[in-house]
C-alpha positions as a LaTeX table, in Angstrom:
\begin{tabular}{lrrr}
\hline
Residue & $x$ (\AA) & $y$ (\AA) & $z$ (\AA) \\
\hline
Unk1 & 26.81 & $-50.43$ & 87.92 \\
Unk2 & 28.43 & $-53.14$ & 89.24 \\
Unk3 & 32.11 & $-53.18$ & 90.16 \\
Unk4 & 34.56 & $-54.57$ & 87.71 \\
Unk5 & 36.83 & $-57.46$ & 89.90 \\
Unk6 & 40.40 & $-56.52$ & 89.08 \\
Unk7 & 42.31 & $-59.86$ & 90.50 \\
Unk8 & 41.69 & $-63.52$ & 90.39 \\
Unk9 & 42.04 & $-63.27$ & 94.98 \\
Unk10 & 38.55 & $-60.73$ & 94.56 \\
Unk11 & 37.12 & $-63.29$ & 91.87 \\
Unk12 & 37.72 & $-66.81$ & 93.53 \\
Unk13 & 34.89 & $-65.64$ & 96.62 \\
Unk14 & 32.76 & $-64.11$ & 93.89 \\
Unk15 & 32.74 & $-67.25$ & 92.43 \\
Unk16 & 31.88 & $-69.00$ & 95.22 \\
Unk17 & 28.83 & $-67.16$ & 95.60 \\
Unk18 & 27.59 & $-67.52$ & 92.61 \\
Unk19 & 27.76 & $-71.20$ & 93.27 \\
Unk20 & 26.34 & $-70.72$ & 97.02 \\
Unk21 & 23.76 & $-74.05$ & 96.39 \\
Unk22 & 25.13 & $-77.32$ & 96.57 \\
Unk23 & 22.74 & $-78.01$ & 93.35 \\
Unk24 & 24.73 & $-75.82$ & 91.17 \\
Unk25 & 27.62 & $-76.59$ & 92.17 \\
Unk26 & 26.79 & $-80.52$ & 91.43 \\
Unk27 & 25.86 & $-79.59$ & 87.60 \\
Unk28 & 29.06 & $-78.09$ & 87.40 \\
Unk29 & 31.10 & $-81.07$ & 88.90 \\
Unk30 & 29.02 & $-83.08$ & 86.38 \\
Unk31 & 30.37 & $-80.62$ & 83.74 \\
Unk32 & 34.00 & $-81.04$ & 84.64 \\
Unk33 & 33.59 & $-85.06$ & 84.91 \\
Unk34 & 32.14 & $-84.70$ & 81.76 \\
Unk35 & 35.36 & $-82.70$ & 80.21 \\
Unk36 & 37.79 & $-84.85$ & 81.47 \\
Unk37 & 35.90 & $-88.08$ & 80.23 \\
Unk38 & 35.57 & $-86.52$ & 76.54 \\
Unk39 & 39.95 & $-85.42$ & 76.78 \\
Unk40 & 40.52 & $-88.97$ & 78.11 \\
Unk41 & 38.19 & $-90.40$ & 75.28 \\
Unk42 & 40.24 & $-88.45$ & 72.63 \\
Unk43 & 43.42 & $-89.37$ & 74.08 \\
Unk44 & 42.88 & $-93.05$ & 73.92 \\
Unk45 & 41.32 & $-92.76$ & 70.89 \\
Unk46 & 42.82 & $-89.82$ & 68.75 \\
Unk47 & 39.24 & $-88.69$ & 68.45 \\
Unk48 & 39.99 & $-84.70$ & 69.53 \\
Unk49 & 36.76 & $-83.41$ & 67.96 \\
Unk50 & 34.88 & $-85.05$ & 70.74 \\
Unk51 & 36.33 & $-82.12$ & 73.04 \\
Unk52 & 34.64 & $-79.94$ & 71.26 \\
Unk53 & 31.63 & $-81.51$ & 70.38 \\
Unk54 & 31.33 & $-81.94$ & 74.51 \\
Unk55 & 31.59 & $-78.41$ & 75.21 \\
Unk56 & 28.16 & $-76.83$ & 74.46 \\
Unk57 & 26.50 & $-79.63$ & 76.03 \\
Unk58 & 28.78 & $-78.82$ & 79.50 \\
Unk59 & 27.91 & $-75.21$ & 79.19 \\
Unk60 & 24.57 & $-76.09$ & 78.57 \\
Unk61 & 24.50 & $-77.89$ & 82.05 \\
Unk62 & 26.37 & $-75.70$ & 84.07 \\
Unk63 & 24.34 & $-72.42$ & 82.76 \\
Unk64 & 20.93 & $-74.17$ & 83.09 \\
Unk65 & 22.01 & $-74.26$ & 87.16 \\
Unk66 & 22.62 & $-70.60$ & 87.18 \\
Unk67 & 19.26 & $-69.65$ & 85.59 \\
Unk68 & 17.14 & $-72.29$ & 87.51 \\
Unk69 & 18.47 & $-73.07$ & 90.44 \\
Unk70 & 20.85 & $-70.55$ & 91.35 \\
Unk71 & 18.92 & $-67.45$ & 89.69 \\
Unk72 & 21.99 & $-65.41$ & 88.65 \\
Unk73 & 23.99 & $-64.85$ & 85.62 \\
Unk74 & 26.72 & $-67.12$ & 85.25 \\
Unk75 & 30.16 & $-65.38$ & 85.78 \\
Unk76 & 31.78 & $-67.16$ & 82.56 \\
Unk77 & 29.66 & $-64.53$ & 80.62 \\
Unk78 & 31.78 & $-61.47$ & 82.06 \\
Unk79 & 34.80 & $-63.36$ & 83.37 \\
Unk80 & 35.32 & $-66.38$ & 81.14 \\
Unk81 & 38.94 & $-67.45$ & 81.69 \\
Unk82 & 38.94 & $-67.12$ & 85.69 \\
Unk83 & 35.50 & $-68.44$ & 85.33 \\
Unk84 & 37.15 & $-71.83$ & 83.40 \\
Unk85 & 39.90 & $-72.11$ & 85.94 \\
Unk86 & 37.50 & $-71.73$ & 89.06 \\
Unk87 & 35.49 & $-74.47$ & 87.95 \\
Unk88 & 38.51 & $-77.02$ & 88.06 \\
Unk89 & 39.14 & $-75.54$ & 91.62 \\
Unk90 & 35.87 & $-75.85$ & 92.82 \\
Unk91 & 35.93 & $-79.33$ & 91.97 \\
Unk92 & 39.17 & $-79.76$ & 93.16 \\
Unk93 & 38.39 & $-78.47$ & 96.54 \\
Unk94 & 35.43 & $-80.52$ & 96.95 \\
Unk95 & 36.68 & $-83.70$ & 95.81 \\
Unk96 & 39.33 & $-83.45$ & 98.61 \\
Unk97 & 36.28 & $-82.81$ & 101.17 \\
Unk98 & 37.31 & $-79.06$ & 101.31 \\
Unk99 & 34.42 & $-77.58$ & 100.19 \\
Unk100 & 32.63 & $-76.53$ & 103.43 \\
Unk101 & 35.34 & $-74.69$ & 105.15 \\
Unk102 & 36.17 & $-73.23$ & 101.93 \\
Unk103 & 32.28 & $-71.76$ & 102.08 \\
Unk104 & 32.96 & $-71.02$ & 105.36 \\
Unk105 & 35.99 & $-69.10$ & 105.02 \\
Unk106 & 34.15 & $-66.67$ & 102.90 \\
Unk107 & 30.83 & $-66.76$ & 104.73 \\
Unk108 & 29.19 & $-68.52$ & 102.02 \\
Unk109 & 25.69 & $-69.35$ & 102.50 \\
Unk110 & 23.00 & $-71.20$ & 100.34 \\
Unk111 & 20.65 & $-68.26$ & 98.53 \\
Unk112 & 17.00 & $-68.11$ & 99.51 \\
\hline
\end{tabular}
């Protein structure tokens, strides 16, 4: 059985290793782009279903890198909320060029 992650501080390098290929972790930048166009979309235009019509289609993206390119399970499925929040960090950390020594900090290297 594996063991249950009982703060965010155990979860954020879990995370990161789940997303050890820079492939995955491009879908998922792609994913949050993709959010953030859709909330600016329906704040410009009052059109807030569009959120929501965006979001399987994200999922869809991000989930297809876990299975194919990553070959694990995506962590939303047992941690969904840190999950959510660590993708707007990861893409935080490597849109300020932070994304290496981050990997680094946690020995973070590419699956085979």
């Amino acid at each position: 059985m594996a063991k249950t992650i009982a703060s965010y501080g155990e979860f954020w390098p879990f995370y990161l290793a789940q997303h050890s290929k820079p492939t995955t972790r491009a879908f998922h930048y792609a994913g949050v782009l993709g959010f953030m166009a859709a909330v600016l979309y329906a704040g410009l235009t009052g059109e807030w279903w569009a959120i929501l019509a965006t979001l399987p289609i994200l999922y869809a993206c991000a989930w297809f890198s876990h299975f194919a390119i990553e070959h694990n399970r995506p962590a939303t499925f047992t941690y969904p909320a840190w999950s959510l929040i660590s993708d707007f960090r990861m893409f935080a950390v490597a849109a300020t060029g932070k994304m290496a020594a981050e990997l680094e900090k946690y020995q973070i290297r590419p699956r085979a």
